[in-house]
KOLLOZA-284141 format. One record per residue (C-alpha): residue number from 1; x, y, z. Coordinates in steps of 0.2 Angstrom, whole numbers, padded with zeros to 4 digits, always signed. Last residue first. Example, Ala and Ser with C-alpha at 12.3 -4.5 7.8 and 13.67 -1.06 7.14 Angstrom:
! KOLLOZA-284141
+-----+-------+-------+-------+
: seq :    xx :    yy :    zz :
+-----+-------+-------+-------+
:   2 : +0068 : -0005 : +0036 :
:   1 : +0062 : -0022 : +0039 :
+-----+-------+-------+-------+
This chain:
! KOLLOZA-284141
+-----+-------+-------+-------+
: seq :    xx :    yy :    zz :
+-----+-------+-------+-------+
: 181 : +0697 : +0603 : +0715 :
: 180 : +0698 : +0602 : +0697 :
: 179 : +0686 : +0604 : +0683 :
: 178 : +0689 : +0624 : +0683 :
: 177 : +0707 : +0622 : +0676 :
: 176 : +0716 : +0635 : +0676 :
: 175 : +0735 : +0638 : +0669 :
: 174 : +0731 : +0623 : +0655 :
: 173 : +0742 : +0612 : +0655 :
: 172 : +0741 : +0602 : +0637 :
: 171 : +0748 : +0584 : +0637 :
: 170 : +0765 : +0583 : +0627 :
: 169 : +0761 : +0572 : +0613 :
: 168 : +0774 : +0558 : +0604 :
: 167 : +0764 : +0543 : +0611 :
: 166 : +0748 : +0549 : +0602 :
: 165 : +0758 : +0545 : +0585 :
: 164 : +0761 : +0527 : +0592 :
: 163 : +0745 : +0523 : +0598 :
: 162 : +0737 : +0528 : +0582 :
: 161 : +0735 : +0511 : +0575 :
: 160 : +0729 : +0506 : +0592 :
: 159 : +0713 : +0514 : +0591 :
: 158 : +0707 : +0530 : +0601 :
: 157 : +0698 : +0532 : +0615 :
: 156 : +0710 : +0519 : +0624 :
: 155 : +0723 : +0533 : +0622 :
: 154 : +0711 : +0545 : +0632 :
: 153 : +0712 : +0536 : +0648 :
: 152 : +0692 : +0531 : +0653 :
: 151 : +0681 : +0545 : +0661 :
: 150 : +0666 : +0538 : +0652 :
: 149 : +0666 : +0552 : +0639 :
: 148 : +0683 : +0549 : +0633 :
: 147 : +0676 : +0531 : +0629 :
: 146 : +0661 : +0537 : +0622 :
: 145 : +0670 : +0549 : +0611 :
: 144 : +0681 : +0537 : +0604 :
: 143 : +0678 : +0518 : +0610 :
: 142 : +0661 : +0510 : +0611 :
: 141 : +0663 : +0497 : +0600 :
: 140 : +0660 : +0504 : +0586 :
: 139 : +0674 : +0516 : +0586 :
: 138 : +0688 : +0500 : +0585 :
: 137 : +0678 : +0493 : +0571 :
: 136 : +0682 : +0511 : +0560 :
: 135 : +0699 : +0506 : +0567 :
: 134 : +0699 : +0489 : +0562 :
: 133 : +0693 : +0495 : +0546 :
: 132 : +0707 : +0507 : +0541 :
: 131 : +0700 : +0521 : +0529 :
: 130 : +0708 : +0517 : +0513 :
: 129 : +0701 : +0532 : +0504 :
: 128 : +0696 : +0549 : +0513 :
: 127 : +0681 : +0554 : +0504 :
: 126 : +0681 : +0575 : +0504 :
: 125 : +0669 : +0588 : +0506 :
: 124 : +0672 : +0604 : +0501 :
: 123 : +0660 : +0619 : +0507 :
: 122 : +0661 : +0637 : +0498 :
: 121 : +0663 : +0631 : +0478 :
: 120 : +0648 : +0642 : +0476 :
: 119 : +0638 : +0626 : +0468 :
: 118 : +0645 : +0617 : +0482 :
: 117 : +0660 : +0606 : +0480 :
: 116 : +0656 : +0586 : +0483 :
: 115 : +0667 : +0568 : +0483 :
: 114 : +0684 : +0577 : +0480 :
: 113 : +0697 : +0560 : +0484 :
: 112 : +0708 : +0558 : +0498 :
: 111 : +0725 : +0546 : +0502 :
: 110 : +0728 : +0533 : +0486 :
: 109 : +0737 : +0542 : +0476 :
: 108 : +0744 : +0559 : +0484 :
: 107 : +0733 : +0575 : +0486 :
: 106 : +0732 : +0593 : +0477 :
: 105 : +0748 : +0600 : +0475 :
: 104 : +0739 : +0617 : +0474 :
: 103 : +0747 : +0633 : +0465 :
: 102 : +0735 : +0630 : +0452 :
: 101 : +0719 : +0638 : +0463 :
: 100 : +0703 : +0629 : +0462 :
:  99 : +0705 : +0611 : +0459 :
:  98 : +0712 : +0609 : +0475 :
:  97 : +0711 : +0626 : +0485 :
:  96 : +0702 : +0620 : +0503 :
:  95 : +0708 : +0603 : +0501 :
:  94 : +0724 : +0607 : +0499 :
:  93 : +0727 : +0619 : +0512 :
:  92 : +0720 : +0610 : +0526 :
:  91 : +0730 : +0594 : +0522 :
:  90 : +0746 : +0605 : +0521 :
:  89 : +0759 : +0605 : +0507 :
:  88 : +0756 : +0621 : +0507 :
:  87 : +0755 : +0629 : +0522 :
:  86 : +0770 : +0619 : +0527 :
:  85 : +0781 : +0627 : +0512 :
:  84 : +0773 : +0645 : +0516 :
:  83 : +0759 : +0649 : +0510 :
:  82 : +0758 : +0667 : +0497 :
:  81 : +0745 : +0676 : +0498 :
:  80 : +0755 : +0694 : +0497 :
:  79 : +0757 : +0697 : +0516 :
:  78 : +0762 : +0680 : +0518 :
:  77 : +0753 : +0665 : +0522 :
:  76 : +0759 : +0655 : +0538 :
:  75 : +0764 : +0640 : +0544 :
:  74 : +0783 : +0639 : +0549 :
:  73 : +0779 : +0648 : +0566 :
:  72 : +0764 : +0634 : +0572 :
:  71 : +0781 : +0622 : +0574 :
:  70 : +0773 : +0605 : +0573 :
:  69 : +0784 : +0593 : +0581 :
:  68 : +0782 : +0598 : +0598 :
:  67 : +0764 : +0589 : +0596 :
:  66 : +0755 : +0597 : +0610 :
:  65 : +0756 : +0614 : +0610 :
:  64 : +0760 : +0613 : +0591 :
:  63 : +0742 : +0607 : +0588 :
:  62 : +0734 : +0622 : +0594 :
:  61 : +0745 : +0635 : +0587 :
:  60 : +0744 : +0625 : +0570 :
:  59 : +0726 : +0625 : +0573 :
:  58 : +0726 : +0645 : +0575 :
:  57 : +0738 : +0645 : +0558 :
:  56 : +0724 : +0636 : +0551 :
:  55 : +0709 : +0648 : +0554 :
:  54 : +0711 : +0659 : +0538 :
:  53 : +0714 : +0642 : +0527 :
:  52 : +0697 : +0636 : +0534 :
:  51 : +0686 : +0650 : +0527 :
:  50 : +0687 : +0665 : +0537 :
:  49 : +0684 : +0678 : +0520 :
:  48 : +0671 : +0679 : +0508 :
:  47 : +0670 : +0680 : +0487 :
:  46 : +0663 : +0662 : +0484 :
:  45 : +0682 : +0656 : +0482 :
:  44 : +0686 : +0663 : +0499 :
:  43 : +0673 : +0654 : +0507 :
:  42 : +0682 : +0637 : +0506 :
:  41 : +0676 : +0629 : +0522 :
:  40 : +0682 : +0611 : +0522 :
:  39 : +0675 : +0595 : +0525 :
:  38 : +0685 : +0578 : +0529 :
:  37 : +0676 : +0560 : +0526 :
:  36 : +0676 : +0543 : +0533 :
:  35 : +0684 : +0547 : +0548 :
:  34 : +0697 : +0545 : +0564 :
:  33 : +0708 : +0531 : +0559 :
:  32 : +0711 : +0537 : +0541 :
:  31 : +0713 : +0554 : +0547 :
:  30 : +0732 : +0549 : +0555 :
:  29 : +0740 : +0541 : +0541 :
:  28 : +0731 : +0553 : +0530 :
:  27 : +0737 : +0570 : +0539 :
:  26 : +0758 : +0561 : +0535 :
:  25 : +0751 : +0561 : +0516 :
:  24 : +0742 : +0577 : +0516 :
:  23 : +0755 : +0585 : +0525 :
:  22 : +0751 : +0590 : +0541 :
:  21 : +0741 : +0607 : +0546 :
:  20 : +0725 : +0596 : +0546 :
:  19 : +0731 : +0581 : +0553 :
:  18 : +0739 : +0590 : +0568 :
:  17 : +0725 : +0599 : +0571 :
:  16 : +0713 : +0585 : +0575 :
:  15 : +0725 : +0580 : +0584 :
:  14 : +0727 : +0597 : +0594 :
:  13 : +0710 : +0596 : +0595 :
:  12 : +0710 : +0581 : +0604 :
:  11 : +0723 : +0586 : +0617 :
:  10 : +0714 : +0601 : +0621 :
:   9 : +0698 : +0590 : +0626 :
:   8 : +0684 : +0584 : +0619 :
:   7 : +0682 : +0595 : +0603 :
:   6 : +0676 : +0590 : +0587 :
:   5 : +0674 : +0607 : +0583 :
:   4 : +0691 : +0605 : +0572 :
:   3 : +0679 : +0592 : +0559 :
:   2 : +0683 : +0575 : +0555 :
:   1 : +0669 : +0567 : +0547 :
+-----+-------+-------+-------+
């Protein structure tokens, strides 16, 4: 699954991020190369707070550090409950109220399909449809997180049908880095 504690590095999460707080269309380009399925905290709909919709303007934050093209202060909910335009059409967004809350687009034809809601409606768990076989072929063959792992150049963890949306990143610096000499 995709999940934002999938964490190797900044840059990672920032993808990660980027799918979430991306349209569902533009997040499916991206999620189809990554996993099978997507789950989504939904708490608020079982009467709690800090589900997934809370968090996201944190992975906007996250992923506009990186991706320049993500701008974290056009995704927000206003003091009413209302998303803004990117909120909305978000990834994150839809799958957390689809089905639940009338206001959602819910998903286009062909991109991500509800495959479980718990009884409480507080964990979503999506099937992301056309998932890219040569990419899912790509991670078996000891790329991804092995890759990374292994000290080799993050763009061979990933496979080459993302190649072109990880050329348009800005590397993270962070002001400290504990790892270096």
């Amino acid at each position: 699954t995709i999940a934002d504690g999938n964490t190797w590095n900044h840059e990672h999460i920032a993808l990660l991020g980027k799918s979430l707080v991306s349209p569902t269309g533009a997040a499916h380009q991206i999620v189809r190369h990554l996993a099978d399925y997507v789950l989504v905290w939904s708490t608020r709909y079982g009467g709690h707070g800090g589900d997934d919709i809370a968090k996201s303007p944190h992975m906007a934050r996250i992923s506009g550090s990186v991706y320049k093209e993500i701008n974290p202060e056009e995704f927000y909910m206003d003091q009413t409950g209302k998303p803004s335009d990117m909120m909305a059409k978000s990834l994150i967004y839809n799958a957390v109220t689809f089905r639940l809350d009338p206001k959602s687009i819910g998903f286009e034809e062909g991109t991500f399909e509800e495959a479980y809601t718990s009884k409480n409606r507080m964990v979503r768990i999506y099937k992301v449809l056309n998932v890219d076989e040569g990419s899912k072929a790509h991670g078996k063959e000891g790329h991804g997180y092995t890759a990374w792992l292994a000290g080799r150049p993050l763009e061979s963890a990933y496979p080459p049908a993302l190649q072109e949306i990880l050329r348009g990143k800005k590397d993270f610096a962070q002001l400290e880095d504990f790892n270096r000499d």
